[in-house]
Biopython code that builds the backbone (N, CA, C, O; Angstrom):
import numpy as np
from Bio.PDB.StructureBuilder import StructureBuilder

atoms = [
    (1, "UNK", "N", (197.146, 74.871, -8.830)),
    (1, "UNK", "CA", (197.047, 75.775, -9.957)),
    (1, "UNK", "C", (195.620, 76.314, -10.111)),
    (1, "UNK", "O", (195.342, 77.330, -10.748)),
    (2, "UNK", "N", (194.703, 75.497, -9.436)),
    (2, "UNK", "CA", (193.035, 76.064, -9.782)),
    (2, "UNK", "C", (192.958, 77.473, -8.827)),
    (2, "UNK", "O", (192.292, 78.485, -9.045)),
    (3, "UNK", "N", (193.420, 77.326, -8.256)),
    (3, "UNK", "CA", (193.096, 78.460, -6.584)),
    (3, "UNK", "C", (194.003, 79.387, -7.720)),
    (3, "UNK", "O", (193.113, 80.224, -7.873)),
    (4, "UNK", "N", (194.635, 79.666, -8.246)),
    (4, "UNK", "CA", (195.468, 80.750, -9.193)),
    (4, "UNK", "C", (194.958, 80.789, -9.896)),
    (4, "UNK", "O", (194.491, 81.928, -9.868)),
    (5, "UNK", "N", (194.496, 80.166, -10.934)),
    (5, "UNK", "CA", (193.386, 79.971, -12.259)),
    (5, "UNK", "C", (191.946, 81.291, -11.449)),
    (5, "UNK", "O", (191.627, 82.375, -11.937)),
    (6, "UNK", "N", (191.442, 80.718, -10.293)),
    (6, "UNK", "CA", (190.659, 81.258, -9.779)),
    (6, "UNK", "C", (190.563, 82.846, -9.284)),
    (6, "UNK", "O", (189.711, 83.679, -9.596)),
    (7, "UNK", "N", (192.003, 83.023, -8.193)),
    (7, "UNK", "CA", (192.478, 84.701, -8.265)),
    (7, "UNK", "C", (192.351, 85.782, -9.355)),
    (7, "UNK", "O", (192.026, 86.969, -9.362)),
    (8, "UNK", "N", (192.737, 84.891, -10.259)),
    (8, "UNK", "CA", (193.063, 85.315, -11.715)),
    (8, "UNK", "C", (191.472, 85.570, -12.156)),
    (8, "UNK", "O", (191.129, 86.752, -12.153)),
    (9, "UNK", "N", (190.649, 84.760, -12.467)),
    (9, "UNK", "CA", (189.674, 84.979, -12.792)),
    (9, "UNK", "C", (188.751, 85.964, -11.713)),
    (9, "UNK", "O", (187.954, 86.699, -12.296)),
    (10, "UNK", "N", (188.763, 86.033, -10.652)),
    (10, "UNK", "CA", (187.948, 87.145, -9.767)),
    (10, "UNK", "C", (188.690, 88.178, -10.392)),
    (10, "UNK", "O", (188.002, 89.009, -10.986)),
    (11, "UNK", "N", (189.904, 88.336, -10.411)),
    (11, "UNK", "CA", (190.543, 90.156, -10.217)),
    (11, "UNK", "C", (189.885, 90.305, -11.700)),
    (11, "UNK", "O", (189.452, 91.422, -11.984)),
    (12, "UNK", "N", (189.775, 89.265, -12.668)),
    (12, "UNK", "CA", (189.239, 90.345, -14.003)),
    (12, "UNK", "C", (187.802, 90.430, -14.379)),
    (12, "UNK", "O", (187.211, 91.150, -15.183)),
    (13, "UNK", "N", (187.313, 89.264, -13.373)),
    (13, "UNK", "CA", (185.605, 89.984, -13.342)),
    (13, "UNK", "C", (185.630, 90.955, -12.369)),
    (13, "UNK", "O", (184.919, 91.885, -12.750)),
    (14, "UNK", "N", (186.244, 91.236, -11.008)),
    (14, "UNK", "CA", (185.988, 92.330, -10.287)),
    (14, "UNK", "C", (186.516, 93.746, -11.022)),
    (14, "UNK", "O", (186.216, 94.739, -10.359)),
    (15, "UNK", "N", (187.082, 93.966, -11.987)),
    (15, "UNK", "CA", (187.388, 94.780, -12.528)),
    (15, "UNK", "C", (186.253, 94.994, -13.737)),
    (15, "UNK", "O", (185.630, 95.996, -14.090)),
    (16, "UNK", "N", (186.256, 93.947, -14.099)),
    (16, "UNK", "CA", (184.841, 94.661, -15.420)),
    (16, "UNK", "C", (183.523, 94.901, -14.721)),
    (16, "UNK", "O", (182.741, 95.713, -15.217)),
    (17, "UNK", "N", (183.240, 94.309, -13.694)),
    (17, "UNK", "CA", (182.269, 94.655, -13.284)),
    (17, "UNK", "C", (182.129, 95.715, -12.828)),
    (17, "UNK", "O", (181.206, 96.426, -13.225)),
    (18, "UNK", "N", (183.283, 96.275, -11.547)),
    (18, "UNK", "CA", (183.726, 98.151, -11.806)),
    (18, "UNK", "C", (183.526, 98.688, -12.399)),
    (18, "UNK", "O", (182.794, 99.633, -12.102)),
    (19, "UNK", "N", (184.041, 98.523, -13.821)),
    (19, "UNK", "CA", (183.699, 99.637, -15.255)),
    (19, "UNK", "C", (182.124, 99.172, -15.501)),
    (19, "UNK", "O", (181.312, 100.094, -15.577)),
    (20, "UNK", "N", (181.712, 98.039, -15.610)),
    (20, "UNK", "CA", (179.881, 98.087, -16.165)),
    (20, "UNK", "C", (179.270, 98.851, -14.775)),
    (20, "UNK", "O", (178.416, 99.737, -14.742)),
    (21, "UNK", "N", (179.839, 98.350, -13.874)),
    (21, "UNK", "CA", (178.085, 99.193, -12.340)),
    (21, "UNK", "C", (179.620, 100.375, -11.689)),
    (21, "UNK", "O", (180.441, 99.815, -10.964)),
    (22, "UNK", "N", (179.780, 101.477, -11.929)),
    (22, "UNK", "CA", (180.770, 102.440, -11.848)),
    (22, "UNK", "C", (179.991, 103.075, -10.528)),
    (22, "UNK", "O", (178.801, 103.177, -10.825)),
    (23, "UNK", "N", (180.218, 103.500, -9.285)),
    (23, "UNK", "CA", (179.612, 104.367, -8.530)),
    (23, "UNK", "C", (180.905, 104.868, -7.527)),
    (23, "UNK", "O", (182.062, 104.491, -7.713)),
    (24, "UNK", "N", (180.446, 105.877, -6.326)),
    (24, "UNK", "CA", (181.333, 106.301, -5.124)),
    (24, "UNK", "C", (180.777, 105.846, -4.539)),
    (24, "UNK", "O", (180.308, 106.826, -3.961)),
    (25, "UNK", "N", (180.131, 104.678, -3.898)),
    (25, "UNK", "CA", (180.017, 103.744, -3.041)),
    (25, "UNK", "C", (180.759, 102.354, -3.071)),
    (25, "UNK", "O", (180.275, 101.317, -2.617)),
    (26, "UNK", "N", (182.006, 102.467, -3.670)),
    (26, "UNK", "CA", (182.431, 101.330, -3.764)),
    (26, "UNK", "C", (183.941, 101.093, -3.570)),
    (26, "UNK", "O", (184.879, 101.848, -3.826)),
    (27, "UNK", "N", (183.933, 99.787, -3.024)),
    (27, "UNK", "CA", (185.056, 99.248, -2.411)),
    (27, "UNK", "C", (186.556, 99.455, -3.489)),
    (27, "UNK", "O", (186.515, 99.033, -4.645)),
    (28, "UNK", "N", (187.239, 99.827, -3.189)),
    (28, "UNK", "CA", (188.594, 100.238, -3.594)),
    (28, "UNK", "C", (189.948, 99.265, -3.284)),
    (28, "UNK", "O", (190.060, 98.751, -2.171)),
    (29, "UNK", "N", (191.026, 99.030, -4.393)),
    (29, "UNK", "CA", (192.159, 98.373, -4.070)),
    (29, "UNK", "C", (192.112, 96.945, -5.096)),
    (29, "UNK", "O", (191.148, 96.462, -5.690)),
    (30, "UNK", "N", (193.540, 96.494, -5.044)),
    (30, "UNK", "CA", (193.611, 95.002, -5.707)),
    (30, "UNK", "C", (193.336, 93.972, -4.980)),
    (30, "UNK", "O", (193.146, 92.914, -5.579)),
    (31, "UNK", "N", (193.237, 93.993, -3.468)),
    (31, "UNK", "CA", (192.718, 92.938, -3.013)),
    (31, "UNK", "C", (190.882, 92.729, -2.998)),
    (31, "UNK", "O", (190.211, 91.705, -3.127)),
    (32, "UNK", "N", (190.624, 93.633, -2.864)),
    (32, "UNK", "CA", (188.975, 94.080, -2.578)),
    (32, "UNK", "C", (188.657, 93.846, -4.134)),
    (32, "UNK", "O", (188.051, 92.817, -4.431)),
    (33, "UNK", "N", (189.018, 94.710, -5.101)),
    (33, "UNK", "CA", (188.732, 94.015, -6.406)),
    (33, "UNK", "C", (189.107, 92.331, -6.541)),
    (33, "UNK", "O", (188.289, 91.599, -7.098)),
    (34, "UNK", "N", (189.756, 92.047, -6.265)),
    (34, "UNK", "CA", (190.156, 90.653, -6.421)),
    (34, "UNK", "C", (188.796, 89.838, -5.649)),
    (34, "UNK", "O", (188.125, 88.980, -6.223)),
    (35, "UNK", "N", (188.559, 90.314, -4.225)),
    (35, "UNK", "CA", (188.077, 89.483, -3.218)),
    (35, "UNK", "C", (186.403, 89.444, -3.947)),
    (35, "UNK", "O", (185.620, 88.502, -3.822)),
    (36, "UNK", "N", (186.208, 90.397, -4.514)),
    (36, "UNK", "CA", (184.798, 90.825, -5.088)),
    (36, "UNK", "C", (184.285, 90.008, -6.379)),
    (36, "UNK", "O", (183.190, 89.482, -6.576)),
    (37, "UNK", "N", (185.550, 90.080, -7.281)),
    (37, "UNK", "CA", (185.446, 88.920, -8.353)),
    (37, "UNK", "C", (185.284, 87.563, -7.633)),
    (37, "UNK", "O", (184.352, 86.761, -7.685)),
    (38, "UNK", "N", (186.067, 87.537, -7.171)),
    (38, "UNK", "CA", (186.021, 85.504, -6.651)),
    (38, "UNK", "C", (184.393, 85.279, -5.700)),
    (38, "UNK", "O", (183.866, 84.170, -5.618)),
    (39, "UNK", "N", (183.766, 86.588, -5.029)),
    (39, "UNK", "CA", (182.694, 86.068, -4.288)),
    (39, "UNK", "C", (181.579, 86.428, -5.339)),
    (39, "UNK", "O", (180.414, 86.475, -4.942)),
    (40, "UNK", "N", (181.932, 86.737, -6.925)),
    (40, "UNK", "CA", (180.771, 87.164, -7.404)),
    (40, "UNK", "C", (180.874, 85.840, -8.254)),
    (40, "UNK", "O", (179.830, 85.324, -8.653)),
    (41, "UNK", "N", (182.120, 85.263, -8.549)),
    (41, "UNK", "CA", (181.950, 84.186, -8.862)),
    (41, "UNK", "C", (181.340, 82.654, -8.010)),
    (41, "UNK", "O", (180.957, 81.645, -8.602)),
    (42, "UNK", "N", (181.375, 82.789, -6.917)),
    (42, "UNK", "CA", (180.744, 81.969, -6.170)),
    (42, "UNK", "C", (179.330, 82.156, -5.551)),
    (42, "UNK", "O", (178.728, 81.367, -4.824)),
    (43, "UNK", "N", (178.871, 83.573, -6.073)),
    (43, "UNK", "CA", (177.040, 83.887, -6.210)),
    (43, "UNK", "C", (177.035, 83.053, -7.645)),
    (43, "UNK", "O", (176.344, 82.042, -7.770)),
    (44, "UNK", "N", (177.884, 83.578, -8.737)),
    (44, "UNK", "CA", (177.180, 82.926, -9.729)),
    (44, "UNK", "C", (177.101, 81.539, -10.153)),
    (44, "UNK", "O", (176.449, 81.135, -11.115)),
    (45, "UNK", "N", (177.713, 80.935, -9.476)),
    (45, "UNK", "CA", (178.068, 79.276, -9.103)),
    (45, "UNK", "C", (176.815, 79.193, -8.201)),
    (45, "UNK", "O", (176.084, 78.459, -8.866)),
    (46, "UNK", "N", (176.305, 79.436, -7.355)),
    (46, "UNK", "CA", (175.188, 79.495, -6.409)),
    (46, "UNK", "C", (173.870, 79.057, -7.127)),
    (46, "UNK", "O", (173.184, 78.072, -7.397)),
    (47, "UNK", "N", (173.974, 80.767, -7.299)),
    (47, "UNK", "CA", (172.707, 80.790, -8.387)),
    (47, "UNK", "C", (172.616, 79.815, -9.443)),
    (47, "UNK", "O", (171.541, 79.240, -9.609)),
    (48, "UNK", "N", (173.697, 79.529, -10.250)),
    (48, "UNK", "CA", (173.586, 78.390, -11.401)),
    (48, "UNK", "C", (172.990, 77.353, -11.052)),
    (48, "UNK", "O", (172.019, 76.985, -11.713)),
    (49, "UNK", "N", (173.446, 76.574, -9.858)),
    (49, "UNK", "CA", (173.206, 75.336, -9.766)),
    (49, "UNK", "C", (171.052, 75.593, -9.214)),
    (49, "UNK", "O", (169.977, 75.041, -9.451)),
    (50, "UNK", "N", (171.563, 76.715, -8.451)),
    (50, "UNK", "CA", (169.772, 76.426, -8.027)),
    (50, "UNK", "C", (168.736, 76.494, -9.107)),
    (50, "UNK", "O", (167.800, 75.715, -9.286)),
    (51, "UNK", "N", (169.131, 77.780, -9.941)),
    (51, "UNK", "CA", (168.113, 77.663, -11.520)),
    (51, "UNK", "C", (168.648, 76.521, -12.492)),
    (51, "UNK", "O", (168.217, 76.540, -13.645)),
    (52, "UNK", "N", (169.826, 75.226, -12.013)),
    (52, "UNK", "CA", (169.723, 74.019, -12.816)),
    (52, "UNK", "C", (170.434, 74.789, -14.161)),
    (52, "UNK", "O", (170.364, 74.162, -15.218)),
    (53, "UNK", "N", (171.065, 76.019, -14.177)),
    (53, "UNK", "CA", (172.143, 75.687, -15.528)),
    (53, "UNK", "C", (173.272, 75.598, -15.436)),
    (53, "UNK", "O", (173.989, 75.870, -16.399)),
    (54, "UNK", "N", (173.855, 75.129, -14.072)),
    (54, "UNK", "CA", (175.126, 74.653, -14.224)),
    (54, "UNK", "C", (174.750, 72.858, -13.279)),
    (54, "UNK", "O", (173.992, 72.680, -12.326)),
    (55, "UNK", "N", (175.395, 72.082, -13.832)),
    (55, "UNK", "CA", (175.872, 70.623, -13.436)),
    (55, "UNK", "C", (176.682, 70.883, -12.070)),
    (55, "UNK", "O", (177.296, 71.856, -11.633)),
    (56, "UNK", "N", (176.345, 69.252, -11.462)),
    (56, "UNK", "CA", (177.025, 69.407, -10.175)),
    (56, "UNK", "C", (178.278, 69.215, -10.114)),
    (56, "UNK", "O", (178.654, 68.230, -10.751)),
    (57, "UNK", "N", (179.227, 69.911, -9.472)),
    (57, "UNK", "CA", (180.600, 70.285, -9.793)),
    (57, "UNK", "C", (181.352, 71.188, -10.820)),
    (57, "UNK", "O", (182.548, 71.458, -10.933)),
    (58, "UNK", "N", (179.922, 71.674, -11.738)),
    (58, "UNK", "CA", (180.484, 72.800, -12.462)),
    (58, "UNK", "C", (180.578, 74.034, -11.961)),
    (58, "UNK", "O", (179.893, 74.185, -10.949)),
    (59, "UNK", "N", (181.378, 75.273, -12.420)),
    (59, "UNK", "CA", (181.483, 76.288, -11.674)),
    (59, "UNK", "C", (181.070, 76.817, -12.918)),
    (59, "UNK", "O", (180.853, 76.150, -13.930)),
    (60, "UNK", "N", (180.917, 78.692, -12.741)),
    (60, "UNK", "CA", (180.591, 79.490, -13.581)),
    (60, "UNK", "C", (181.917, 79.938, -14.062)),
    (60, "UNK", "O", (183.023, 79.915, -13.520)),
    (61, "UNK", "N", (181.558, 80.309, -15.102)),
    (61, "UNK", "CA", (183.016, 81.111, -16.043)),
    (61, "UNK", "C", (183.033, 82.297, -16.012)),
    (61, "UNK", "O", (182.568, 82.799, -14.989)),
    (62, "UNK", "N", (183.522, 83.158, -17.005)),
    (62, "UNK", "CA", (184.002, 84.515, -16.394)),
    (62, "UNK", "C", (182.910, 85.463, -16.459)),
    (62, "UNK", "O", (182.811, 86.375, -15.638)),
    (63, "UNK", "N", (182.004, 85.267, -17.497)),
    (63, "UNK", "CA", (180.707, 86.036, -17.546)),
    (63, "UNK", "C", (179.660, 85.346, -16.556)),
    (63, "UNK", "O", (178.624, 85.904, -16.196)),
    (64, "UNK", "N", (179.835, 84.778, -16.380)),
    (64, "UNK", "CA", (179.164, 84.336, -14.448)),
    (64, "UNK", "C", (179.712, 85.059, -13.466)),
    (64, "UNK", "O", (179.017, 85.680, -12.662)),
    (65, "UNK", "N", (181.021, 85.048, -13.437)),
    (65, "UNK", "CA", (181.681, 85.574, -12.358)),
    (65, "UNK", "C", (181.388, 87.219, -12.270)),
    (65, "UNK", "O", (181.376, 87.998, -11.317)),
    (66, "UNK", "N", (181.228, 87.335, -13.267)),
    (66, "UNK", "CA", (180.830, 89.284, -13.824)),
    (66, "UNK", "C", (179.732, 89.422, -13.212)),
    (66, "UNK", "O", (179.534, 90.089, -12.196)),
    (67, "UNK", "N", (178.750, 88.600, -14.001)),
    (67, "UNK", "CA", (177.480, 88.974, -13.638)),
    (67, "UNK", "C", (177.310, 88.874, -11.661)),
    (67, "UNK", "O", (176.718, 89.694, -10.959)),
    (68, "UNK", "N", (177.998, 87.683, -11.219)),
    (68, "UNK", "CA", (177.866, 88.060, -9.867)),
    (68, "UNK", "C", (178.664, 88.396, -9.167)),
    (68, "UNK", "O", (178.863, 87.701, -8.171)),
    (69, "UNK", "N", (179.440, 89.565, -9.374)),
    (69, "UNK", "CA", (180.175, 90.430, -9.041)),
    (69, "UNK", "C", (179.550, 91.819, -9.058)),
    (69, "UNK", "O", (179.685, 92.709, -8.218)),
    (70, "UNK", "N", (178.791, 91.828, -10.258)),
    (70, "UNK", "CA", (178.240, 92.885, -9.909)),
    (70, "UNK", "C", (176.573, 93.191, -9.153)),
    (70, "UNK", "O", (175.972, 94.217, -8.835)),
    (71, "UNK", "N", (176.264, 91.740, -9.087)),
    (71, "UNK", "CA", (175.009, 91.771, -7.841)),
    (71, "UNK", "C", (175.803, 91.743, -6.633)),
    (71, "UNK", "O", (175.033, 92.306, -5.854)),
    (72, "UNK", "N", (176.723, 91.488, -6.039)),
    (72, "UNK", "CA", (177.884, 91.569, -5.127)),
    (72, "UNK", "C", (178.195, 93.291, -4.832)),
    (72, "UNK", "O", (178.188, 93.853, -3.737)),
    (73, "UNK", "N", (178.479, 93.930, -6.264)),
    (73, "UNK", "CA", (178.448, 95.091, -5.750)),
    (73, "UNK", "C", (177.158, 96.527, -5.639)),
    (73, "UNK", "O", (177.171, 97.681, -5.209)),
    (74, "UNK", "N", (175.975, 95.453, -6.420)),
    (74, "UNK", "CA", (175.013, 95.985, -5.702)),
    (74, "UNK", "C", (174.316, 96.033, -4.704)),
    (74, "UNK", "O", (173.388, 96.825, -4.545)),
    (75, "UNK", "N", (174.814, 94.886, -3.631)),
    (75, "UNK", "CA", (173.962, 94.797, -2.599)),
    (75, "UNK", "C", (175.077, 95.037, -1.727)),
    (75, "UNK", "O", (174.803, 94.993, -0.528)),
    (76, "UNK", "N", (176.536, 95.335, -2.107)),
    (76, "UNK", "CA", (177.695, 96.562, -1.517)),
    (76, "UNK", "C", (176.967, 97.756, -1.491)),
    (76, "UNK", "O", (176.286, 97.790, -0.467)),
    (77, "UNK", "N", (176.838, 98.670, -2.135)),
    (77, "UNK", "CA", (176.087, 99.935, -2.544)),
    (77, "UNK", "C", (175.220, 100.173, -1.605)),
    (77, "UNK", "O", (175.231, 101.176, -0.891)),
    (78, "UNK", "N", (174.031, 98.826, -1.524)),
    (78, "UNK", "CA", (173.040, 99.343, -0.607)),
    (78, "UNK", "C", (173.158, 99.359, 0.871)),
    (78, "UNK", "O", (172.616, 100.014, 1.761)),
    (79, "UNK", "N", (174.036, 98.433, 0.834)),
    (79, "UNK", "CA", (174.262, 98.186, 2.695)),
    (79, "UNK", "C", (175.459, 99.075, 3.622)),
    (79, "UNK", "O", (175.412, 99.489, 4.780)),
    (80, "UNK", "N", (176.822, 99.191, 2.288)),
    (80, "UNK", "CA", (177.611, 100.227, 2.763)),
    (80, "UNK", "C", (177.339, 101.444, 3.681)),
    (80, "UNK", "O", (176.175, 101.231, 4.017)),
    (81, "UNK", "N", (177.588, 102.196, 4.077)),
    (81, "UNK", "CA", (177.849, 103.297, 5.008)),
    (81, "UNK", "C", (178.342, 104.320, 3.595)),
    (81, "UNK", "O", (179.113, 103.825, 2.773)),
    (82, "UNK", "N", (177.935, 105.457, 3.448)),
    (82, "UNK", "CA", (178.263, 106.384, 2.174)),
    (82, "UNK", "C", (179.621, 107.076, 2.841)),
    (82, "UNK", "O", (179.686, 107.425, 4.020)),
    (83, "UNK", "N", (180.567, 107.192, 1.984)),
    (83, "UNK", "CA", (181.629, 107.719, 2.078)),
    (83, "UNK", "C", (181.561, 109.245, 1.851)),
    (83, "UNK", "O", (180.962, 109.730, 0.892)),
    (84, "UNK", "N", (182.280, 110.056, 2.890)),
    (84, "UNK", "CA", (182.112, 111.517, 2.817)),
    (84, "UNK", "C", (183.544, 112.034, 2.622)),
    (84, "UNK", "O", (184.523, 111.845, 3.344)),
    (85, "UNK", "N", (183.466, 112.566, 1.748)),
    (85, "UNK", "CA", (184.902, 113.406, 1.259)),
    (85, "UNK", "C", (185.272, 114.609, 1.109)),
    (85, "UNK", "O", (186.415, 114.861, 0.729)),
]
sb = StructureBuilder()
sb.init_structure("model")
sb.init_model(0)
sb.init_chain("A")
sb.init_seg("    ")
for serial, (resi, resn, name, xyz) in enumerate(atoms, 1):
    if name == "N":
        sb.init_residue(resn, " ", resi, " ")
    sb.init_atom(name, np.array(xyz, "f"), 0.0, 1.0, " ", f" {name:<3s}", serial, name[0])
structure = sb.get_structure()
């Protein structure tokens, strides 16, 4: 049930984080939104433990997961290839 708890929680930080950092350099779809939440949640699990505000075995919650979702999709932005339409 955690690995679902977890899906669940990426697809709705990868989605708010979309609407807060909005650009045309960015990855498109429900899996890619999904895949973007869950790895921004595991920057912000990263980061927590190294600046010591999360405990060992704690994970970040959903405004963790936001916040690194959307350093996730800023360093998407910079490295991407620009899309021409």
């Amino acid at each position: 049930m955690s690995i679902i708890w977890t899906i669940v929680i990426g697809f709705v930080a990868g989605i708010i984080a979309k609407f807060i950092h909005p650009g045309d350099n960015e990855p498109r779809g429900f899996i890619v939104t999904t895949l973007l939440g869950i790895a921004g949640a595991f920057v912000a699990t990263y980061l927590g433990h190294a600046l010591g505000l999360y405990a060992a075995g704690e994970s970040a919650g959903l405004i963790g997961a936001v916040v690194g979702a959307i350093v996730v999709l800023v360093i998407w932005g910079a490295l991407a290839p620009r899309q021409t339409v």
